[in-house]
C-alpha positions in Angstrom: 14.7 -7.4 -24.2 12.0 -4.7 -24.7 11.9 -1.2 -23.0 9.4 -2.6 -21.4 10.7 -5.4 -20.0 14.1 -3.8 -19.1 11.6 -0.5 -17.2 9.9 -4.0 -15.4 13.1 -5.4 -14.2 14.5 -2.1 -13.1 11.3 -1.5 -11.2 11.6 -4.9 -9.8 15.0 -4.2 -8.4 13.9 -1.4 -6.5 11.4 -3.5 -4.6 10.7 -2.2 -1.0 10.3 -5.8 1.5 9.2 -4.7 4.7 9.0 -7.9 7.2 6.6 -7.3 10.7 5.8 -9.4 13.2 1.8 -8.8 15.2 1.1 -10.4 18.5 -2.3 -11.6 16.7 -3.4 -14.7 13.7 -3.7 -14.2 10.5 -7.5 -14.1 10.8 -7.5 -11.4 12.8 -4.4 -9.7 10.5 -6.4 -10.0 7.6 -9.8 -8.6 9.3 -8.0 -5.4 9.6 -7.3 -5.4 5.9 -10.7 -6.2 4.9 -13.2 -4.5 7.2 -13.5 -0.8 6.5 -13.8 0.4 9.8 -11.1 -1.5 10.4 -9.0 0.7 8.0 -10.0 4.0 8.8 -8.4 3.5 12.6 -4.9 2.3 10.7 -4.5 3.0 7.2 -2.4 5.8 6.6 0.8 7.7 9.0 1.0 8.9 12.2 -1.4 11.6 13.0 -3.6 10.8 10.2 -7.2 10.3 10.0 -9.0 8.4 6.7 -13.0 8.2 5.6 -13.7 5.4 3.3 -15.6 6.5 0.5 -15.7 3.5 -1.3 -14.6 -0.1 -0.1 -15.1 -3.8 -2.4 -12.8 -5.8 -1.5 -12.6 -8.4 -4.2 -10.6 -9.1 -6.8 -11.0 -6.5 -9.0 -12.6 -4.0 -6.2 -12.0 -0.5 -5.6 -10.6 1.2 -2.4 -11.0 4.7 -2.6 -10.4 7.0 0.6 -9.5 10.5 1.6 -7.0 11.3 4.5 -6.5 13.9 6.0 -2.7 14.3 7.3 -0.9 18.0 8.8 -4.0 19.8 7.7 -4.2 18.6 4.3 -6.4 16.5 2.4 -5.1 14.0 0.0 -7.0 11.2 -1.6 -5.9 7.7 -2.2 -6.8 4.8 -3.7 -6.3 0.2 -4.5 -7.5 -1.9 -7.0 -7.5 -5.1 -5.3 -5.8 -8.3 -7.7 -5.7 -11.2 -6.0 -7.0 -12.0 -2.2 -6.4 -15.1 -0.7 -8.1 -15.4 2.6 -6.3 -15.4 5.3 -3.3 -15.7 3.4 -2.7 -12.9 0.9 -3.2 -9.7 -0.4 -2.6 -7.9 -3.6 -3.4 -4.4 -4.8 -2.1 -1.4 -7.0 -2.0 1.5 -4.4 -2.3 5.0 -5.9 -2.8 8.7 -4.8 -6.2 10.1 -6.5 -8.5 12.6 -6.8 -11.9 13.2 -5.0 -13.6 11.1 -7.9 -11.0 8.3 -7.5 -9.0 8.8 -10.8 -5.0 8.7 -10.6 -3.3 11.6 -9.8 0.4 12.5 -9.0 1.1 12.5 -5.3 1.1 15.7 -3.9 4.6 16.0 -2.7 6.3 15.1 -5.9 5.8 15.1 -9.6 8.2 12.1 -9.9 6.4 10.0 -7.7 5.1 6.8 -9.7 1.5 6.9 -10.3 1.0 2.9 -9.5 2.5 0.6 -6.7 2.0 -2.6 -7.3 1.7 -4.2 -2.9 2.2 -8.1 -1.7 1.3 -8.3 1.2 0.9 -12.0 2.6 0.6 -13.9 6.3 1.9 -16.8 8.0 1.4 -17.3 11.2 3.5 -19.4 14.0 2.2 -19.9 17.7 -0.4 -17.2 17.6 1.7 -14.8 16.0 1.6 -13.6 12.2 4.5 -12.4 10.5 3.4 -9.7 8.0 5.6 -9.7 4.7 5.3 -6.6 3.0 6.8 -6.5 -0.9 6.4 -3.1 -2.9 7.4 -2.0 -6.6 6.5 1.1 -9.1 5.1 -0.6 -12.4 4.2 1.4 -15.4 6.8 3.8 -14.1 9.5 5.8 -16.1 13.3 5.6 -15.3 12.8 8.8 -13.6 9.6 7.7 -11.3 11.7 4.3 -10.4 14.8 6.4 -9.0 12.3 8.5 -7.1 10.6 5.6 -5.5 13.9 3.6 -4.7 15.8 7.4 -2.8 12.7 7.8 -0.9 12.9 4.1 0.5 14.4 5.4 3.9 10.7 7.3 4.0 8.8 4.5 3.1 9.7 2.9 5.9 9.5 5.0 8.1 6.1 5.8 7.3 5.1 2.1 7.3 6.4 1.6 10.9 4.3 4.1 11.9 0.9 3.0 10.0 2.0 -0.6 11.2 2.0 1.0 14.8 -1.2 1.6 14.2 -2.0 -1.7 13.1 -0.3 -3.2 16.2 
């Protein structure tokens, strides 16, 4: 096994699942993800406020947006994989800079650069269960510890932007 591989599977193993259930479908789920003005009233935690500045959503499109969040700005950015309407979502989520280019998250020099984000739908009765999955990739030893202690924040911080959503 490469270093590769064996940095994959460790990053793999630190996978965040976050499982939520909306009182909504899937279409309507998935309308949230994929309109930008949809976004700017959810994306992002408590308290927060976003501006796209750049939204294709396609496979292979760009999400790039600023937030502002405790009197700071901070920039983020996806690059949408693959989308499966109504179904699924996939995208490398990243903090940026103003010109959309990867940067290290404000808060922490050890945070990984690239989370690779699964999101996908099913829906029962009117109701859409929301099944979030969430690992570092490209991501040192160091980066994949980081991610994996600061799970208890993560979601936290997703209940809150999934709130939002709700």
């Amino acid at each position: 096994m490469t270093v590769q591989e064996r940095t994959i599977r460790k990053a793999r193993k630190a996978e965040l699942i976050i499982i939520r259930d909306f009182n909504a479908t899937k279409d309507q789920l998935f309308s949230a993800f994929s309109e930008p003005r949809e976004l700017e009233k959810w994306w992002g935690p408590k308290g927060s406020r976003i501006n796209v500045v750049k939204f294709e959503f396609k496979t292979g499109g760009f999400f790039h947006y600023m937030m502002e969040f405790e009197g700071q700005k901070m920039w983020g950015r996806f690059v949408y994989g693959e989308i499966q309407k109504p179904n699924s979502l996939e995208f490398i989520n990243s903090f940026s800079d103003e010109k959309g280019g990867i940067t290290r998250a404000p808060f922490s020099q050890t945070w990984p650069l690239e989370i690779f984000n699964n999101w996908t739908l099913s829906e029962e009765n009117g109701k859409t269960t929301l099944t979030l999955s969430g690992y570092p990739i490209n991501a040192t030893e160091e980066e994949i510890k980081t991610f994996r202690e600061n799970e208890p924040s993560l979601r936290q911080g997703f209940a809150g932007t999934f709130d939002q959503l709700d």
